[in-house]
N, C-alpha and C positions, 0 to 999 in steps of 0.2 A: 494559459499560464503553464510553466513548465518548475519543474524541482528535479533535485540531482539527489540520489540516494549515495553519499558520502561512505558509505560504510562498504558498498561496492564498489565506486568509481575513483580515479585518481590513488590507484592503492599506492602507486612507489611514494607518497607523500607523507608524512605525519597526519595525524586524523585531520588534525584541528586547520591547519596548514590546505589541507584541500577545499576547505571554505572560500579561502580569498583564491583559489586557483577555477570554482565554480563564478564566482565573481568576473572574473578577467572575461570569461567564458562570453558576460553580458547576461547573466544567470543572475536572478538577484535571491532566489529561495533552494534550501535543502533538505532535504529527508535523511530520518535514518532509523535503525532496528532501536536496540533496548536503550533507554536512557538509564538506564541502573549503572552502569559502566562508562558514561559521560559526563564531562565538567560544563551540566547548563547552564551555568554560569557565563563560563569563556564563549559557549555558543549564542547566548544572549546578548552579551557583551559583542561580537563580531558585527553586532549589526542586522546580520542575516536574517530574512526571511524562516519561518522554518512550517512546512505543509503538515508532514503525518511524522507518525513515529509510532512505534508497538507498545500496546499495554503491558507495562512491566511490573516489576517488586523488586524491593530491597532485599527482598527474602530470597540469596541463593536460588535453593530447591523452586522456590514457586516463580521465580521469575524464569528455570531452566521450562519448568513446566510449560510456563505461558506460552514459552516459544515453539514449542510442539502442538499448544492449543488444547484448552482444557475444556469446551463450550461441547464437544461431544460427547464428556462424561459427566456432563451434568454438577459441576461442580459449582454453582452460582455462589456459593461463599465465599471462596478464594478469587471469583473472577469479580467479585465486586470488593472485594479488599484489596486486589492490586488498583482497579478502577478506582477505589479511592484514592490509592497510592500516585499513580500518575494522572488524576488532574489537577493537583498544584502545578505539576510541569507544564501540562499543557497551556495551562493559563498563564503560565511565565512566557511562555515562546512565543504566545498567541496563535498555537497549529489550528490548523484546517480540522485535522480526522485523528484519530488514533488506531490502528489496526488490528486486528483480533481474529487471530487463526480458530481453525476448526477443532483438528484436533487429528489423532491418528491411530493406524493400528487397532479399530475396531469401523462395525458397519454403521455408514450416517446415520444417527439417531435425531431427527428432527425438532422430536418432543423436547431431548435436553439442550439442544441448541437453543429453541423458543424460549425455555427458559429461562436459560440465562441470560439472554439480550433484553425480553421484557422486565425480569429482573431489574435492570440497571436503567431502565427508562424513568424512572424517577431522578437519578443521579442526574442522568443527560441532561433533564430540563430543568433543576436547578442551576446547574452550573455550566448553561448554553456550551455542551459538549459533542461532539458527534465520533459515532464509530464507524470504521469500512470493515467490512466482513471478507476475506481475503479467501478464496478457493486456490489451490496449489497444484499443479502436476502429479501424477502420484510414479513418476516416472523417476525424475527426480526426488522426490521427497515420497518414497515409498512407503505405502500404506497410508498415507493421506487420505483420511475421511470421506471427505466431498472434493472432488478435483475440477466437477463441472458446474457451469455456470445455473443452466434450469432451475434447480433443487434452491439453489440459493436467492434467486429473483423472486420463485415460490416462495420460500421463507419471507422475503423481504415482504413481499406484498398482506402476507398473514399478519405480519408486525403493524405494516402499515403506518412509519412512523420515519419523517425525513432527518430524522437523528442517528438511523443506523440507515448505510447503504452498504455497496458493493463495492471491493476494491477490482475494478476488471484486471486483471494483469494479461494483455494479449499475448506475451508470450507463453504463460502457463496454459491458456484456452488454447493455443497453438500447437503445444505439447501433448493434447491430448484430441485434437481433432475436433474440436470442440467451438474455435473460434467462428463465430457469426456478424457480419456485422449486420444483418436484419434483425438480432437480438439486442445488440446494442439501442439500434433506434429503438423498439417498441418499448425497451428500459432505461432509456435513460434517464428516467428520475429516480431510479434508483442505484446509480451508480453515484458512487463521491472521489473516483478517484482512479486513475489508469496508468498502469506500468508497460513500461515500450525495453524490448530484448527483442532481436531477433531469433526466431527458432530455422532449426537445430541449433545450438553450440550457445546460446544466452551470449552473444556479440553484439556490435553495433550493427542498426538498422544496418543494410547492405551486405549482409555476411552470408544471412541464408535464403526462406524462398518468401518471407512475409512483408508486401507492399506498402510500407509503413506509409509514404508522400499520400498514396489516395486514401486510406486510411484513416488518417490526421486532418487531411481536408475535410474528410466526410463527419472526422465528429465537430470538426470546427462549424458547422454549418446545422448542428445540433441545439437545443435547448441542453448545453452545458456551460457550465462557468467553474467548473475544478479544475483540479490539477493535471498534467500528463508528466508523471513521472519519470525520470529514466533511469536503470537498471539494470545495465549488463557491466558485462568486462570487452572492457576495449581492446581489440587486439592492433591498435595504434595508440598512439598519445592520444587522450579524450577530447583534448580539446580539437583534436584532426576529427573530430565523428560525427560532426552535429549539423553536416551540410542535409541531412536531410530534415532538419526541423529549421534549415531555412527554406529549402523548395518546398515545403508543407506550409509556410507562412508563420510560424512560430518564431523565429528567432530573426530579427536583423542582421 
């Protein structure tokens, strides 16, 4: 299954306006960042699909916070008050994941990651919710916490619970030398969800040195049934980008 992260892709378009252009695409689902600054409404109303989207707030400050990732300082009261915040969205949408950064600007603290995920595991199985735990380049997004995959599959496995996985983003594991796909296989039940950019330059597959075609076969041929995200900036029209999730077998 594939989703288009709108908030990235199709930028010369009005937001809402690059749904039915994902559409035309033969794309029937969308992703996107904060729902605090979206009309769920009109995105519900579209019809569309919709996979993951970022645990937000109403609240200014804490929904700026979120997006920086509050899970390394231990903050589990705000990360379960925006959590309450957005699972009425999620269940409006009917999403797949919701995604929940780390955090930044200080060193991985495991302890307060743990728990604030366990925290919220109550939440999750009342109201049949799931979260991806998202690792970031820290090349890009300097001082990002946790940038590589290990620490975080370790985490997962400590949690031990199919309601919180991994968001793999092969281009951020790319960014940091980091990308395995022997890692992938031995994890993938704990992954809930995988984002495709090309590294260097975060372009369409084809740009830089990463073999998206075998790559995609390989997880296709996985015990997975999520999403494969996609997430760069096209440096053509988008809809010109996506011949390689047909020679991958993804897209008709």
């Amino acid at each position: 299954m594939v989703s288009v992260c709108i908030d990235m892709m199709f930028p010369h378009l009005d937001f809402y306006d690059r749904i039915d252009a994902v559409k035309a695409c033969g794309i029937d689902t969308v992703e996107f960042w904060k729902w605090s600054n979206k009309d769920i409404k009109r995105i519900k109303d579209s019809g569309v699909k919709v996979s993951i989207f970022n645990i937000d707030s109403a609240d200014e400050q804490l929904s700026y916070d979120l997006s920086r990732g509050i899970l390394n300082s231990g903050r589990a009261e705000d990360f379960l008050k925006a959590l309450e915040e957005s699972i009425p969205v999620y269940r409006e949408l009917g999403a797949s994941a919701m995604i929940v950064l780390i955090g930044e600007h200080a060193p991985y603290n495991e302890e307060n990651v743990y728990k604030c995920l366990t925290a919220a595991l109550p939440l999750l199985e009342k109201h049949d919710v799931n979260l991806i735990v998202e690792p970031l380049n820290n090349i890009d997004r300097v001082g990002y916490s946790m940038p590589y995959a290990a620490p975080v599959f370790e985490l997962l496995r400590k949690i031990n619970s199919p309601r919180i996985k991994m968001l793999y983003d092969i281009y951020h594991q790319n960014m940091m030398g980091d990308f395995s796909m022997e890692d992938i296989r031995e994890n993938i039940k704990y992954i809930g969800h995988f984002h495709v950019a090309d590294a260097p330059g975060r372009h369409e597959p084809g740009t830089g040195k990463v073999d998206y075609v075998s790559i995609l076969k390989e997880i296709s041929r996985l015990d997975y049934n999520g999403y494969v995200g996609l997430e760069y900036r096209a440096t053509k029209p988008d809809d010109k980008t996506l011949g390689f999730l047909k020679e991958a077998g993804y897209l008709v």
